[in-house]
CHARMM internal coordinates of N, CA and C (Angstrom, degrees):
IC EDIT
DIST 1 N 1 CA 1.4458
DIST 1 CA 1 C 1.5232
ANGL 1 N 1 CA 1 C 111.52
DIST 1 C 2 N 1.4947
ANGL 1 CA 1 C 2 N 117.04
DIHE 1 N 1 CA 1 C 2 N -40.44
DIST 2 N 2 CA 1.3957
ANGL 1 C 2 N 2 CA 124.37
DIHE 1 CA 1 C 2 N 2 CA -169.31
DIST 2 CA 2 C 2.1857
ANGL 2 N 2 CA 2 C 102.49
DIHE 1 C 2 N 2 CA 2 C -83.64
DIST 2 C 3 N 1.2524
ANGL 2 CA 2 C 3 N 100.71
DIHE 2 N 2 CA 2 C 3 N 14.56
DIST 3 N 3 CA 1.7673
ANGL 2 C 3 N 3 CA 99.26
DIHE 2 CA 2 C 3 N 3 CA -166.94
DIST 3 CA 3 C 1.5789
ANGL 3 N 3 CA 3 C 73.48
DIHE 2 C 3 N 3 CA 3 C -103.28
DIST 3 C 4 N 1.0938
ANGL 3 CA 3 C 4 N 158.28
DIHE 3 N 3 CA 3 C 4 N -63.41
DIST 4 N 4 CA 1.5697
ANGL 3 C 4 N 4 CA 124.57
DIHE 3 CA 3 C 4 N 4 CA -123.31
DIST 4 CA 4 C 1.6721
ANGL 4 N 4 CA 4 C 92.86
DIHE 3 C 4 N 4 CA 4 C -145.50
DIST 4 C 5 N 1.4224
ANGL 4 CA 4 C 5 N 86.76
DIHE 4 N 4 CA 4 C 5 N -170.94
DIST 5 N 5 CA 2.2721
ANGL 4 C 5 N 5 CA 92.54
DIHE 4 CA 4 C 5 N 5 CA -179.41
DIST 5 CA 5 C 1.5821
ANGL 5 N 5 CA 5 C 103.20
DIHE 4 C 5 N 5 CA 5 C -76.73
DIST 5 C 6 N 1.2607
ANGL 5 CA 5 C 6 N 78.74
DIHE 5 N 5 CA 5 C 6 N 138.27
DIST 6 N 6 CA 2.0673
ANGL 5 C 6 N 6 CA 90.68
DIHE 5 CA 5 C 6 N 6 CA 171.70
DIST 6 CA 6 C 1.8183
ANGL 6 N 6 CA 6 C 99.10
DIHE 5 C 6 N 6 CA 6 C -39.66
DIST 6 C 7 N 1.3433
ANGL 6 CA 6 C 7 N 116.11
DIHE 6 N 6 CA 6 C 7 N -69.36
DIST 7 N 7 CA 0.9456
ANGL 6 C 7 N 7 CA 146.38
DIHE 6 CA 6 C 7 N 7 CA 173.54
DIST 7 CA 7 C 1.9126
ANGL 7 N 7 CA 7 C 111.91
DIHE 6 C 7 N 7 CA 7 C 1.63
DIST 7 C 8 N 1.5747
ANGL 7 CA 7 C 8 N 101.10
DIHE 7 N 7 CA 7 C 8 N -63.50
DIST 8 N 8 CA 1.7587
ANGL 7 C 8 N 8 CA 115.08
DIHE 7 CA 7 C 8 N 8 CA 158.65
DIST 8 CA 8 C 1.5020
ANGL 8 N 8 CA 8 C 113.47
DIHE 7 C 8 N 8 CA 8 C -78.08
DIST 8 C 9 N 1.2192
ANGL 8 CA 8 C 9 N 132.50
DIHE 8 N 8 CA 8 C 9 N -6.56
DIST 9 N 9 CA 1.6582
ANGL 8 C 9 N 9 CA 116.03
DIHE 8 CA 8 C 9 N 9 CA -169.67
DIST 9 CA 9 C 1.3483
ANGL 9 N 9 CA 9 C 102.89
DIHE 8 C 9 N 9 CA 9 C -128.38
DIST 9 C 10 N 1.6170
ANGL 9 CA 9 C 10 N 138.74
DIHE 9 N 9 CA 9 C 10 N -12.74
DIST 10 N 10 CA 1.3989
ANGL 9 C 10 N 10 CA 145.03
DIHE 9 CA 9 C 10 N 10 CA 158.38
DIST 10 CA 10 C 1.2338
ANGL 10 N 10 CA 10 C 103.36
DIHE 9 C 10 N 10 CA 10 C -41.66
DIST 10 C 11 N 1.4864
ANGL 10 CA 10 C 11 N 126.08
DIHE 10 N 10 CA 10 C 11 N -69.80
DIST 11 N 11 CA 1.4646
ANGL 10 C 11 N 11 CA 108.83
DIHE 10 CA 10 C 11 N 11 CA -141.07
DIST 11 CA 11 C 1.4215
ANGL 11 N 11 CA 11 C 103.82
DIHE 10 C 11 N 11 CA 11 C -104.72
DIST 11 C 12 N 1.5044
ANGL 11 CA 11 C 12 N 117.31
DIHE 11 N 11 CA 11 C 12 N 2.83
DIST 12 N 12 CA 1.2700
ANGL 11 C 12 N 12 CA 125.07
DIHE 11 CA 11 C 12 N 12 CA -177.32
DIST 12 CA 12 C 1.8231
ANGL 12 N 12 CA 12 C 88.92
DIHE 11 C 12 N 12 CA 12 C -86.74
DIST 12 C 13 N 1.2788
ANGL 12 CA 12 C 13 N 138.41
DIHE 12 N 12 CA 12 C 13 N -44.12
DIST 13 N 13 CA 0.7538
ANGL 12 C 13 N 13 CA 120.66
DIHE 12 CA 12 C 13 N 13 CA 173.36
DIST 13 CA 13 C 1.4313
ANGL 13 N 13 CA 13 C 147.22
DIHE 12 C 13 N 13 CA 13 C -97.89
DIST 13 C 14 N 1.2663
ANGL 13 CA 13 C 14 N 106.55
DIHE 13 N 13 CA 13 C 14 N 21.63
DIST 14 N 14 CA 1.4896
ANGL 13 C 14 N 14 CA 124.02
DIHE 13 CA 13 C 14 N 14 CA 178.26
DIST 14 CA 14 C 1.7641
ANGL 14 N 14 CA 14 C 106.89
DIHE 13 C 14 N 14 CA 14 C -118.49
DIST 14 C 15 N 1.3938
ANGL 14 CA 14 C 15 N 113.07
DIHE 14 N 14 CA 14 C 15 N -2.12
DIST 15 N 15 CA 1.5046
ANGL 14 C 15 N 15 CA 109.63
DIHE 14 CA 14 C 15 N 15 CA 176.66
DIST 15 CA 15 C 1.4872
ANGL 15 N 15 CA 15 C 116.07
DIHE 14 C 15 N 15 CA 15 C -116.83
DIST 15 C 16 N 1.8317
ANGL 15 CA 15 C 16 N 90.53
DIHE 15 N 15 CA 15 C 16 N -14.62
DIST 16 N 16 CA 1.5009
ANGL 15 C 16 N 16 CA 97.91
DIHE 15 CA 15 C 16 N 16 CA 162.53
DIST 16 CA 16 C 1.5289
ANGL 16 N 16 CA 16 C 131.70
DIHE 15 C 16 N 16 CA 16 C -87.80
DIST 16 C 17 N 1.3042
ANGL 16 CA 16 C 17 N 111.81
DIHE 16 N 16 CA 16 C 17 N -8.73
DIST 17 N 17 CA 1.0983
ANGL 16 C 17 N 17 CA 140.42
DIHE 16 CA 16 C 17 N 17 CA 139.06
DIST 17 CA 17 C 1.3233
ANGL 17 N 17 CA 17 C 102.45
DIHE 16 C 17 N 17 CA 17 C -5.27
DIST 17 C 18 N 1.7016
ANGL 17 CA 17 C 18 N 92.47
DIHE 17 N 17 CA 17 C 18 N -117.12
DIST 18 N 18 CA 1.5853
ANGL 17 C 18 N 18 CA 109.37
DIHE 17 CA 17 C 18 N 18 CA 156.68
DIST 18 CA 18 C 1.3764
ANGL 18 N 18 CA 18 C 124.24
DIHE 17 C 18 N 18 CA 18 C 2.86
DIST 18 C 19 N 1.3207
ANGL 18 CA 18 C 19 N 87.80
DIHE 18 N 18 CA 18 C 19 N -76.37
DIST 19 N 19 CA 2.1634
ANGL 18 C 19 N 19 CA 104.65
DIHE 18 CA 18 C 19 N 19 CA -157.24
DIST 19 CA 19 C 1.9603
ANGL 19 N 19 CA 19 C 79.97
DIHE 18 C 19 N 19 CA 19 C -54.55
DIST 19 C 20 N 1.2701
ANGL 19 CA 19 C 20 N 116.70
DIHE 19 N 19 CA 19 C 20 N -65.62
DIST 20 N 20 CA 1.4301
ANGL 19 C 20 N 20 CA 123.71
DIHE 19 CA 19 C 20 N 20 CA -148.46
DIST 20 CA 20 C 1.8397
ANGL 20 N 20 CA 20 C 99.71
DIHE 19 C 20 N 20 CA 20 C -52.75
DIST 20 C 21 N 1.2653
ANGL 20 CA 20 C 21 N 107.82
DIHE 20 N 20 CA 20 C 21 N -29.75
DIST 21 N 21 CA 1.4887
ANGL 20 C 21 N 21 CA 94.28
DIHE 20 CA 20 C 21 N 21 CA 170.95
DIST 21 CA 21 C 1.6264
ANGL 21 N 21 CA 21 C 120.35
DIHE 20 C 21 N 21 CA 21 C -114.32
DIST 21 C 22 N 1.0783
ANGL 21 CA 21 C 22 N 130.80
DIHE 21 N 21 CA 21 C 22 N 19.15
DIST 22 N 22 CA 1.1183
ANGL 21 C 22 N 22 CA 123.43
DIHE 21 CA 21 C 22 N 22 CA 146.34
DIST 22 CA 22 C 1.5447
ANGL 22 N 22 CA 22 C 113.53
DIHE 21 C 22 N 22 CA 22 C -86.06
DIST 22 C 23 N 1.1925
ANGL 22 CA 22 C 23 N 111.74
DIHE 22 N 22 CA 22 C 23 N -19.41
DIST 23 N 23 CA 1.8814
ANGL 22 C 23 N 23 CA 102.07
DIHE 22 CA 22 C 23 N 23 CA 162.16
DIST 23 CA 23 C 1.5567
ANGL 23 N 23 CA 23 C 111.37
DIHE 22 C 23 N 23 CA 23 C -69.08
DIST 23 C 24 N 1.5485
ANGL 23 CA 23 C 24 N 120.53
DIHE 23 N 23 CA 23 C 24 N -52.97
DIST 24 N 24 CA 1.4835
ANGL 23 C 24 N 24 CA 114.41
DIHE 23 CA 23 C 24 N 24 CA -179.89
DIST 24 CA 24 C 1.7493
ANGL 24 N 24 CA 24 C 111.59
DIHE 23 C 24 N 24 CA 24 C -30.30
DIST 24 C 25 N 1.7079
ANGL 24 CA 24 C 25 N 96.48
DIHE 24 N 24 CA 24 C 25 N -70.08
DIST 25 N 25 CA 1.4323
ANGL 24 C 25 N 25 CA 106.77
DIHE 24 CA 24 C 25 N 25 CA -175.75
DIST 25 CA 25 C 1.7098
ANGL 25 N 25 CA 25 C 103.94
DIHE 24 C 25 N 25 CA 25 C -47.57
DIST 25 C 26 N 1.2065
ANGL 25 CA 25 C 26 N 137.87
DIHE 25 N 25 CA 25 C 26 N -38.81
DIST 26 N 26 CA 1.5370
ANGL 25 C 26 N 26 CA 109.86
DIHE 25 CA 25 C 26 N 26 CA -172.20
DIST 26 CA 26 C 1.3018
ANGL 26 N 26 CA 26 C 101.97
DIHE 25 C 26 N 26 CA 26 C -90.38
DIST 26 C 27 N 1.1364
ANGL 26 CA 26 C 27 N 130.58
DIHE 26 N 26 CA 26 C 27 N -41.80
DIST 27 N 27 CA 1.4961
ANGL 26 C 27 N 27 CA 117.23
DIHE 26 CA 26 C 27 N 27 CA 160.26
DIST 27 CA 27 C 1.4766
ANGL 27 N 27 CA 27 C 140.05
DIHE 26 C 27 N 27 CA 27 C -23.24
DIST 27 C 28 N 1.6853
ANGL 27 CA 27 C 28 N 105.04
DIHE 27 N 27 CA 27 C 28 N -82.79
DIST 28 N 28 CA 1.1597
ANGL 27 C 28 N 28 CA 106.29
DIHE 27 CA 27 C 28 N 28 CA -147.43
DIST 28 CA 28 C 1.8062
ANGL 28 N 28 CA 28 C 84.92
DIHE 27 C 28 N 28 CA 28 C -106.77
DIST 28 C 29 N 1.4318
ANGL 28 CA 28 C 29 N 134.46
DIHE 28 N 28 CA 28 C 29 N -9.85
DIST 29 N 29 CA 1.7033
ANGL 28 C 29 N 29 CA 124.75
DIHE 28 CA 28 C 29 N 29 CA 156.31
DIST 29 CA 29 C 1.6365
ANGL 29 N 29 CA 29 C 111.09
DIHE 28 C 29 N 29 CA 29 C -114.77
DIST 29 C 30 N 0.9717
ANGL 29 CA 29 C 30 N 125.81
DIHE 29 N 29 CA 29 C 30 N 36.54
DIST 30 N 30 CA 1.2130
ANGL 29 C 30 N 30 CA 106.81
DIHE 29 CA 29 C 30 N 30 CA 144.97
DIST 30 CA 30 C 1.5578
ANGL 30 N 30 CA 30 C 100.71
DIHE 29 C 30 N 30 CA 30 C 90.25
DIST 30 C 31 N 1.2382
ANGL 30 CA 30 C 31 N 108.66
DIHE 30 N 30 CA 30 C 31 N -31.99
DIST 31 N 31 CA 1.9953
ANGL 30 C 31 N 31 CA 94.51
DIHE 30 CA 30 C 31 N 31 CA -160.04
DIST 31 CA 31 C 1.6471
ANGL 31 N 31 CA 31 C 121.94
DIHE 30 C 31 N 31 CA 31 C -68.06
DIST 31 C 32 N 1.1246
ANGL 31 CA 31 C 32 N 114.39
DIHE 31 N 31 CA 31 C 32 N 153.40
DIST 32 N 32 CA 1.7000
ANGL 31 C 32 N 32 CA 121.14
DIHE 31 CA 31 C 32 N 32 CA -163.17
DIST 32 CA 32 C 1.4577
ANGL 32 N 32 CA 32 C 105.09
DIHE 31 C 32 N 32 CA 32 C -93.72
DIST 32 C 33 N 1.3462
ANGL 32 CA 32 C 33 N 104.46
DIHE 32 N 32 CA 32 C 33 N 145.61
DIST 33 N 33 CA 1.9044
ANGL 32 C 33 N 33 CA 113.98
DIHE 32 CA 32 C 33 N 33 CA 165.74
DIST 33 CA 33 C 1.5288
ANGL 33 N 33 CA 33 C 106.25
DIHE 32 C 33 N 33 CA 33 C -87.81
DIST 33 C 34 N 1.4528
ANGL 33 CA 33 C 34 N 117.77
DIHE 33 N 33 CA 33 C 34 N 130.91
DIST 34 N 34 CA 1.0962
ANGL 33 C 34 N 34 CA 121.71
DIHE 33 CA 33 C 34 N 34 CA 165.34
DIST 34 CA 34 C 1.3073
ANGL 34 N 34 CA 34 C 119.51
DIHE 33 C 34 N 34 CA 34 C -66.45
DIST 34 C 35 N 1.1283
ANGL 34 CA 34 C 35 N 134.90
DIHE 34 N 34 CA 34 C 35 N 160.23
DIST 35 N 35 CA 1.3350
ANGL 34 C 35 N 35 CA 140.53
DIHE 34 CA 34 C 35 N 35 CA -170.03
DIST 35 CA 35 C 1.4091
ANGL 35 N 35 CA 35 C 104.66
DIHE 34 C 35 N 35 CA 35 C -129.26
DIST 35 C 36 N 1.6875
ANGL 35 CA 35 C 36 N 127.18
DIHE 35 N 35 CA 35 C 36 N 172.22
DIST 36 N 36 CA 1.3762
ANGL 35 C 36 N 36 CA 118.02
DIHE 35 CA 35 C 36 N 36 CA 142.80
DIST 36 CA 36 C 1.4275
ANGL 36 N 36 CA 36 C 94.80
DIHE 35 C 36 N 36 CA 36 C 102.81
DIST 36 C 37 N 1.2643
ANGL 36 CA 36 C 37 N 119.69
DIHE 36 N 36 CA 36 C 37 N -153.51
DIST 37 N 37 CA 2.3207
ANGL 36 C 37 N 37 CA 120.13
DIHE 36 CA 36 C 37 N 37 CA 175.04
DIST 37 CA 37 C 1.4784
ANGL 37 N 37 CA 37 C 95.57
DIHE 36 C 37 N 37 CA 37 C -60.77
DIST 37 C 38 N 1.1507
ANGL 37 CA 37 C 38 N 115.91
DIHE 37 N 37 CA 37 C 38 N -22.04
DIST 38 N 38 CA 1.9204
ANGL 37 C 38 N 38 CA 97.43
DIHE 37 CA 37 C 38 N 38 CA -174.51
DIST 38 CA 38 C 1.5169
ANGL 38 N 38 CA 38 C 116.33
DIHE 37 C 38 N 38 CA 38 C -67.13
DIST 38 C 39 N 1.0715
ANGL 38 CA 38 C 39 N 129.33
DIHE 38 N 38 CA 38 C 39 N -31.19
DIST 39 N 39 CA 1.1967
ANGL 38 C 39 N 39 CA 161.09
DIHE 38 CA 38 C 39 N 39 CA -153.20
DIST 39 CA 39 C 1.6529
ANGL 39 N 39 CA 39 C 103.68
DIHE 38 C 39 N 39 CA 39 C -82.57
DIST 39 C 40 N 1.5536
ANGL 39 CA 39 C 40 N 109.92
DIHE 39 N 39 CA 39 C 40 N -56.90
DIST 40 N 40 CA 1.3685
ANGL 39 C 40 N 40 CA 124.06
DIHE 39 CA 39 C 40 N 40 CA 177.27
DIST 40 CA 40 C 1.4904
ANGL 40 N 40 CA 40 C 107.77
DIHE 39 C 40 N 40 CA 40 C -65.56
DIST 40 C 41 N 0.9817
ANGL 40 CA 40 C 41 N 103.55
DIHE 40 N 40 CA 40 C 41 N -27.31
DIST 41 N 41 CA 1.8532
ANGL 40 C 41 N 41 CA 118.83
DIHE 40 CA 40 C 41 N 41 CA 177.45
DIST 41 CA 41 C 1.1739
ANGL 41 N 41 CA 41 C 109.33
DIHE 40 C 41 N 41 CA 41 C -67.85
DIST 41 C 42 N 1.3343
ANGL 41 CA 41 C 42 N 100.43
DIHE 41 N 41 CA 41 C 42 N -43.74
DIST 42 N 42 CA 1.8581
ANGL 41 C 42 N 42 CA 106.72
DIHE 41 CA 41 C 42 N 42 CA -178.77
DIST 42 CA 42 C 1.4346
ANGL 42 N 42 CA 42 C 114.41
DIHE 41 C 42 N 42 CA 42 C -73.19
DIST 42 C 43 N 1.4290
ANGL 42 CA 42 C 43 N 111.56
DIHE 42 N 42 CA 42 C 43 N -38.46
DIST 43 N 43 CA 1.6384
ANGL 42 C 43 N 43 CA 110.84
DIHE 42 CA 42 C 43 N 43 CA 166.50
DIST 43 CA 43 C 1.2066
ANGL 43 N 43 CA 43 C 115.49
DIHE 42 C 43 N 43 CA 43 C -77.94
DIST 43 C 44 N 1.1436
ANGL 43 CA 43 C 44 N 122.90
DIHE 43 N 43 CA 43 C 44 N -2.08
DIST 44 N 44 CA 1.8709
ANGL 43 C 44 N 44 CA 123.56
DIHE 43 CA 43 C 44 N 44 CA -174.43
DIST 44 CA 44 C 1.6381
ANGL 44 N 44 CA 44 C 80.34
DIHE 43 C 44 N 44 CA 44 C -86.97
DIST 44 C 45 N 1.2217
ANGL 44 CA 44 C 45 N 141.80
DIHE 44 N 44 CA 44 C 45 N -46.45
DIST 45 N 45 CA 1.2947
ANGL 44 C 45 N 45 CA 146.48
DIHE 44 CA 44 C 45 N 45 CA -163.35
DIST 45 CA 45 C 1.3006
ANGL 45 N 45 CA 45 C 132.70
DIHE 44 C 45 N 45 CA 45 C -96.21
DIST 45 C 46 N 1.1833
ANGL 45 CA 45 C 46 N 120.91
DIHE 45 N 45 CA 45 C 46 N -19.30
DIST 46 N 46 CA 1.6280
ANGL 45 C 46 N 46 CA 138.63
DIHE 45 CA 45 C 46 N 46 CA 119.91
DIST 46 CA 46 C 1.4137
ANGL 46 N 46 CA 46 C 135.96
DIHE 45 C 46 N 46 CA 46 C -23.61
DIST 46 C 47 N 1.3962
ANGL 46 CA 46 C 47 N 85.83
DIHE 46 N 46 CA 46 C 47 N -52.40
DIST 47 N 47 CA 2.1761
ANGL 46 C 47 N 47 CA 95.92
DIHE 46 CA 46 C 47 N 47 CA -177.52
DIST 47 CA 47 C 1.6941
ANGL 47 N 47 CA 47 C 106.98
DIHE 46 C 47 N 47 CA 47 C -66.08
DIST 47 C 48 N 1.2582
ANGL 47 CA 47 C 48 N 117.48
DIHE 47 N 47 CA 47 C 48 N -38.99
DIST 48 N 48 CA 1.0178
ANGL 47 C 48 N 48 CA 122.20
DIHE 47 CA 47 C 48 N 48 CA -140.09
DIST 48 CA 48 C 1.9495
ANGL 48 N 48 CA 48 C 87.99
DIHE 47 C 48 N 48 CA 48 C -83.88
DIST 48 C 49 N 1.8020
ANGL 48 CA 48 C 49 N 113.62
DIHE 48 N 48 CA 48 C 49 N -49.73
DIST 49 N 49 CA 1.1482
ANGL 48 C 49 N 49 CA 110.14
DIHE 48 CA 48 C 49 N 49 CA -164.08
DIST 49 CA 49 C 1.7550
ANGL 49 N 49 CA 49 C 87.66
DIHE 48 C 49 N 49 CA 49 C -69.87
DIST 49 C 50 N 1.3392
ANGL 49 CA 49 C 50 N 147.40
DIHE 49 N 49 CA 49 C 50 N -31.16
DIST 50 N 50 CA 1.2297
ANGL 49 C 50 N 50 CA 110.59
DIHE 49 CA 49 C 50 N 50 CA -150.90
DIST 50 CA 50 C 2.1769
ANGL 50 N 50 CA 50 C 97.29
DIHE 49 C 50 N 50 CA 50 C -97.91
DIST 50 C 51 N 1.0246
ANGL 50 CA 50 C 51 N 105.97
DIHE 50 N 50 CA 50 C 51 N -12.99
DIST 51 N 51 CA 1.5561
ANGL 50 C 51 N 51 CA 105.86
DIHE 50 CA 50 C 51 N 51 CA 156.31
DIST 51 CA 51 C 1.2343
ANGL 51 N 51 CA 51 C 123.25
DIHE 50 C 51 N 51 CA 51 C -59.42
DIST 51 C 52 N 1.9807
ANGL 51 CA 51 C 52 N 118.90
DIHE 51 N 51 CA 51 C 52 N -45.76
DIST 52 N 52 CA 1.6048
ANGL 51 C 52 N 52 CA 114.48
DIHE 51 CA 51 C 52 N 52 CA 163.29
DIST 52 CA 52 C 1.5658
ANGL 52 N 52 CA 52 C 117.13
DIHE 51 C 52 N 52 CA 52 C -48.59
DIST 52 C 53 N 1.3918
ANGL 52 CA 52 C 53 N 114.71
DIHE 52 N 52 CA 52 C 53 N -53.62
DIST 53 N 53 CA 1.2861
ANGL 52 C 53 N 53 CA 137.01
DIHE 52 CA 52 C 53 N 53 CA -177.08
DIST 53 CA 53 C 1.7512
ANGL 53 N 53 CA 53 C 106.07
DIHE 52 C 53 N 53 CA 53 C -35.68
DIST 53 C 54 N 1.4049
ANGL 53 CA 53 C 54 N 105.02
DIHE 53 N 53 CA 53 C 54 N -76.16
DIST 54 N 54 CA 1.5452
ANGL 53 C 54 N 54 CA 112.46
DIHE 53 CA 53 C 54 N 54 CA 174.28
DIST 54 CA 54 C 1.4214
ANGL 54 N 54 CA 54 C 98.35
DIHE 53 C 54 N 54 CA 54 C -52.78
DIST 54 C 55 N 1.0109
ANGL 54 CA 54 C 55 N 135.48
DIHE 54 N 54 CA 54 C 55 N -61.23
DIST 55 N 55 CA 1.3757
ANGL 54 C 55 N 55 CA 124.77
DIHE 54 CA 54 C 55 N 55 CA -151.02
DIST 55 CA 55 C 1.9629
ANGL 55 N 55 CA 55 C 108.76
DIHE 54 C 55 N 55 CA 55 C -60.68
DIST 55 C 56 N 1.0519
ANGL 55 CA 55 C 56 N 97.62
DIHE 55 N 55 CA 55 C 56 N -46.86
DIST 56 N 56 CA 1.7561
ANGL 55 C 56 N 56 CA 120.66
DIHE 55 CA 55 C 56 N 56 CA 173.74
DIST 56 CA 56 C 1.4921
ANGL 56 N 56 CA 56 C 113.74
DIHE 55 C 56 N 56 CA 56 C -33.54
DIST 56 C 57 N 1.1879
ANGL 56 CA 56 C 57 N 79.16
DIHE 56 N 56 CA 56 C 57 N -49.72
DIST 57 N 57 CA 2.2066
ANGL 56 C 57 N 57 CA 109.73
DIHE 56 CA 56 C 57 N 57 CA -164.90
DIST 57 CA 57 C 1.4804
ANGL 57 N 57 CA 57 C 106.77
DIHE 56 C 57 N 57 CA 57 C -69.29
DIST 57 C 58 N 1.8435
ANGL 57 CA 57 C 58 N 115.92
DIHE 57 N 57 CA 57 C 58 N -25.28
DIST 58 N 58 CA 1.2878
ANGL 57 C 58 N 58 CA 128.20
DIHE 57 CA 57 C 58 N 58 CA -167.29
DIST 58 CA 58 C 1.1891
ANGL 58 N 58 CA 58 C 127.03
DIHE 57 C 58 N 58 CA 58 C -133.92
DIST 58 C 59 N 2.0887
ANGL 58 CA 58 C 59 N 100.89
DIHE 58 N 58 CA 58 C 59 N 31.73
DIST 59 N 59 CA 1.5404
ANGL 58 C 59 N 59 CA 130.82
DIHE 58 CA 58 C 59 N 59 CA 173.30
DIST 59 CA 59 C 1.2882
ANGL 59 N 59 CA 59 C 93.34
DIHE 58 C 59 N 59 CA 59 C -64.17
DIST 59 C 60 N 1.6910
ANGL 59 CA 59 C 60 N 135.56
DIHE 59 N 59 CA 59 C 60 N 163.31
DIST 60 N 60 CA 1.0320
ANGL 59 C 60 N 60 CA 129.15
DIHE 59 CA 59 C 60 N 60 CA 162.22
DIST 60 CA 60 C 1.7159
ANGL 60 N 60 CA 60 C 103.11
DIHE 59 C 60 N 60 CA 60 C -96.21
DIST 60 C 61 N 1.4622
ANGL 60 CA 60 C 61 N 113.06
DIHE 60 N 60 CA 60 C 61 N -12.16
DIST 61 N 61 CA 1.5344
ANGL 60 C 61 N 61 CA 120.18
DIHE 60 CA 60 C 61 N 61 CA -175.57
DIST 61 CA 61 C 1.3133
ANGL 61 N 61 CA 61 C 91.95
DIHE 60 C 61 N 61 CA 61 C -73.11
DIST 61 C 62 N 1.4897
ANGL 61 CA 61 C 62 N 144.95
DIHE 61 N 61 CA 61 C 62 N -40.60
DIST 62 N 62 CA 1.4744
ANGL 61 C 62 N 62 CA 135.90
DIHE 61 CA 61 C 62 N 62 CA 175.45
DIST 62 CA 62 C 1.3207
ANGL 62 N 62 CA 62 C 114.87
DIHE 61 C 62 N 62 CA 62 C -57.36
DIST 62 C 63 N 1.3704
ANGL 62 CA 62 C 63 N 128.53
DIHE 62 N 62 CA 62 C 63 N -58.57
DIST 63 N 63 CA 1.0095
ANGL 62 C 63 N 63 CA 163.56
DIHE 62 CA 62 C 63 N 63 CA -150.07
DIST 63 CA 63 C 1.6542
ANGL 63 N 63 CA 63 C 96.90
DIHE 62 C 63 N 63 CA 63 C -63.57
DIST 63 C 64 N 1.5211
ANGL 63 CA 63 C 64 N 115.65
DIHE 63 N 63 CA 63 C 64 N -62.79
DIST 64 N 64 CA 1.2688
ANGL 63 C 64 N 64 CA 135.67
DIHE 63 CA 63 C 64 N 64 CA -177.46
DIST 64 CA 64 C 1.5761
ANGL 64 N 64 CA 64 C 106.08
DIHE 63 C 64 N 64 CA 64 C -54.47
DIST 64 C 65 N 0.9229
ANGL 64 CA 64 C 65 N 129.71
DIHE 64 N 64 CA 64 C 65 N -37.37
DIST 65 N 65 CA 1.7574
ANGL 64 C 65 N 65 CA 136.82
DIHE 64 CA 64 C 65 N 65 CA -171.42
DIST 65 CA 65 C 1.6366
ANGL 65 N 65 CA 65 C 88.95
DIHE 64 C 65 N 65 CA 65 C -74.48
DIST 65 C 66 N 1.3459
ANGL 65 CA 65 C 66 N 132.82
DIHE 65 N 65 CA 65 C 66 N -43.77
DIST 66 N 66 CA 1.4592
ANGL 65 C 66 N 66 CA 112.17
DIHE 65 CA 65 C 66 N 66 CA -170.41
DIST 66 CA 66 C 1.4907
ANGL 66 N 66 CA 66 C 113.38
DIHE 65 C 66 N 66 CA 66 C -59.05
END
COOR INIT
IC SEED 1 N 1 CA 1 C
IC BUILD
């Protein structure tokens, strides 16, 4: 974390997060992805965290503390 800009390692690691455990869960227990309006819900709810994410990563108030 302390090698490079927040900027490259924020959103790689707060969306991989995510991704990295919604694979566990279909993997290694079994649980199902909904499909269908649920789905659109999930991308209606997606956009928004990985737009905060970038945006966060490319405060200059963050940025300034390195």
């Amino acid at each position: 974390m302390q090698s490079g800009p927040l900027v490259a390692s924020q959103p790689a690691l707060t969306l991989g997060d995510a991704l990295v455990s919604l694979t566990l869960g279909v993997t290694f227990y079994g649980e199902r992805l909904r499909g269908g309006w649920w789905l659109t819900l999930q991308v209606f709810g997606l956009a928004p965290v990985a737009y905060g994410v970038a945006r966060l990563s490319r405060q200059h108030l963050v940025l300034a503390g390195m």
